[in-house]
N, C-alpha and C positions, 0 to 999 in steps of 0.2 A: 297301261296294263290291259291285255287281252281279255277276252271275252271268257276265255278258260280257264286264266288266272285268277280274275275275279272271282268265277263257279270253286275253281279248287280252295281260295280262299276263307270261301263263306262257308266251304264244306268244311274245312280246317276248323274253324271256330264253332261250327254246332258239335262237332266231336268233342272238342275240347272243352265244349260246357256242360254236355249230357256226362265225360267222363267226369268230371269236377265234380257237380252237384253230387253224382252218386256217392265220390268219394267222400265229400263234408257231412251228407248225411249220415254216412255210415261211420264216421268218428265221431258225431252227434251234435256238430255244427247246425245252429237254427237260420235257420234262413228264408226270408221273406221272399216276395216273386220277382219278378223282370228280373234279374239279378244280371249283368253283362260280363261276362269275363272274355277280356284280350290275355291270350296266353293262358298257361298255368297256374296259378299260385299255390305257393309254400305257404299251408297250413296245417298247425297240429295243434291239442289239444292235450295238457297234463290232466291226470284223473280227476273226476268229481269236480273238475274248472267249467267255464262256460264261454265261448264264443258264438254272438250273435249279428248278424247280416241282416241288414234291414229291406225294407222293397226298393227297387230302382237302382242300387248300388253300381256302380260301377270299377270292376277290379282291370286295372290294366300290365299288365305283365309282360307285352311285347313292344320294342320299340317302333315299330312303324307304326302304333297305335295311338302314336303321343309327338307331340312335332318334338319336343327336346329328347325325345328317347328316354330309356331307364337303365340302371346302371343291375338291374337283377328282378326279378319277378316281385311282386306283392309276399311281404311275408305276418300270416299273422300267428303268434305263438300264444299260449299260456303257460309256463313256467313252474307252476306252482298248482296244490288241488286247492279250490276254491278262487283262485282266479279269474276275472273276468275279460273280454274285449266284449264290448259293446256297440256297434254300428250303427249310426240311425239311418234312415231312408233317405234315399238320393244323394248317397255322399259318393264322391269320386275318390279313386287311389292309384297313382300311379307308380309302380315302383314303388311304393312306399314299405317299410317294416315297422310294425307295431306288436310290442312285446310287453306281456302284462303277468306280474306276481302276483298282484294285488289287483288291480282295479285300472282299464282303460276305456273310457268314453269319449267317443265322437256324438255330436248333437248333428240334427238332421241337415239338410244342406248345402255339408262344409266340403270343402276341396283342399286335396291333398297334393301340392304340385311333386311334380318330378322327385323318388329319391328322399323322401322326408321320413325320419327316423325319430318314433316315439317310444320311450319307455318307462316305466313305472321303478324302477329299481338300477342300484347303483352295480348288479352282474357278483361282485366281488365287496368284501370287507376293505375297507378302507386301509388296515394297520396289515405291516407286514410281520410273521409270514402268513399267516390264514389269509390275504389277498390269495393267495398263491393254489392255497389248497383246502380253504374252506367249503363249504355249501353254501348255494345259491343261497338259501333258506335263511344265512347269518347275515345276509345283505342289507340293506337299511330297501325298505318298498313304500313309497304314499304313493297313492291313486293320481291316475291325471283325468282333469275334466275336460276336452275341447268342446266348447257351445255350438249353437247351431249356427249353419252360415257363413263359418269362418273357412279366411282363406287363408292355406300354410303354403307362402312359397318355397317354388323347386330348394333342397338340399338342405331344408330348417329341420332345426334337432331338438325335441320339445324332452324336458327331462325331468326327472319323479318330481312328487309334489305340485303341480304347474297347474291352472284351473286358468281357461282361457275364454274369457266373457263373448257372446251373441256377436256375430258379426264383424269380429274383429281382422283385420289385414296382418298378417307376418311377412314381413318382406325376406326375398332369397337369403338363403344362405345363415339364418338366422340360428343361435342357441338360446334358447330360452329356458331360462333358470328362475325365473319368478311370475307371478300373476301378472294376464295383461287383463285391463278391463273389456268390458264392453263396448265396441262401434269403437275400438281405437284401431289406429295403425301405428306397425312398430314394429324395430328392424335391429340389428346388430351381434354383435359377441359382446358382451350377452346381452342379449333382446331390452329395450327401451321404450318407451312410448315417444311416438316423433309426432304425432295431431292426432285427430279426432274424425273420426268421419262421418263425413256432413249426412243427415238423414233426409 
């Protein structure tokens, strides 16, 4: 990469973060400091809901920013009025979508590999036809909790209800439909406890 490339690059990304922040504040996004964004992210905000950005964050939305690339920019939504996304500080996200009716927390530290898809609600009513044509609002929503530290590998799908203990490892690719504890690692469809990690 030339010397001009680099310049027009890093000139690309202050624009892109001066237009960002102005936007998140102006849809009443909280947002802590150092805040990194590669690319753009897709965020909105339903009424009277709350999305919150912690310091140090890291939003990645382009893929030469990430060695596996991302399959679509960062997306954070709230759903619902009184909805939450909650971010803590120093959390990394790449590509990732995190969509909340109810209630989404991230604890500080955690990493979000490539492409990891979190949601608080099942979108649609289960019984047909109101799958089809109900409101969000008739959808079944619990809160998810991910602790601090934890790492979600690339393309894992964390799904309503799911509280995911300090520290823990989710290996690629993973559905997670039940509680993992703490300092565990654990991988699959649907997500398992495979050991413990060693402290």
């Amino acid at each position: 990469m030339t010397l001009i490339q680099k310049v027009c690059r890093k000139l690309r990304r202050t624009i892109i973060a001066v237009r960002t922040k102005q936007h998140l504040r102006h849809i009443g996004v909280r947002l802590g400091v150092n805040i990194t964004y590669y690319g753009t992210p897709i965020i909105s905000c339903a009424p009277k809901s709350v999305i919150s950005i912690g310091d140090n964050v890291v939003l990645c939305s382009e893929s030469e920013a990430t060695a596996l690339g991302v399959n679509h920019p960062v997306v954070l939504r709230t759903l619902l009025p009184g909805a939450e996304i909650i971010i803590g500080s120093d959390v990394g996200i790449s590509g990732g979508s995190i969509c909340a009716a109810a209630r989404v927390e991230i604890g500080a530290g955690s990493m979000l590999g490539a492409n990891v898809t979190i949601s608080d609600t099942d979108f649609h009513p289960v019984q047909h036809p109101a799958r089809r044509y109900a409101p969000l609002s008739q959808a079944q929503h619990t809160p998810v909790t991910i602790g601090r530290n934890v790492f979600l590998g690339t393309g894992t799908i964390v799904l309503k209800g799911v509280s995911i203990g300090d520290n823990a490892v989710i290996g690629a690719g993973s559905v997670v439909t039940k509680d993992i504890p703490a300092n565990s690692i654990a991988a699959g469809n649907p997500c398992r406890v495979l050991g413990v990690e060693q402290q």
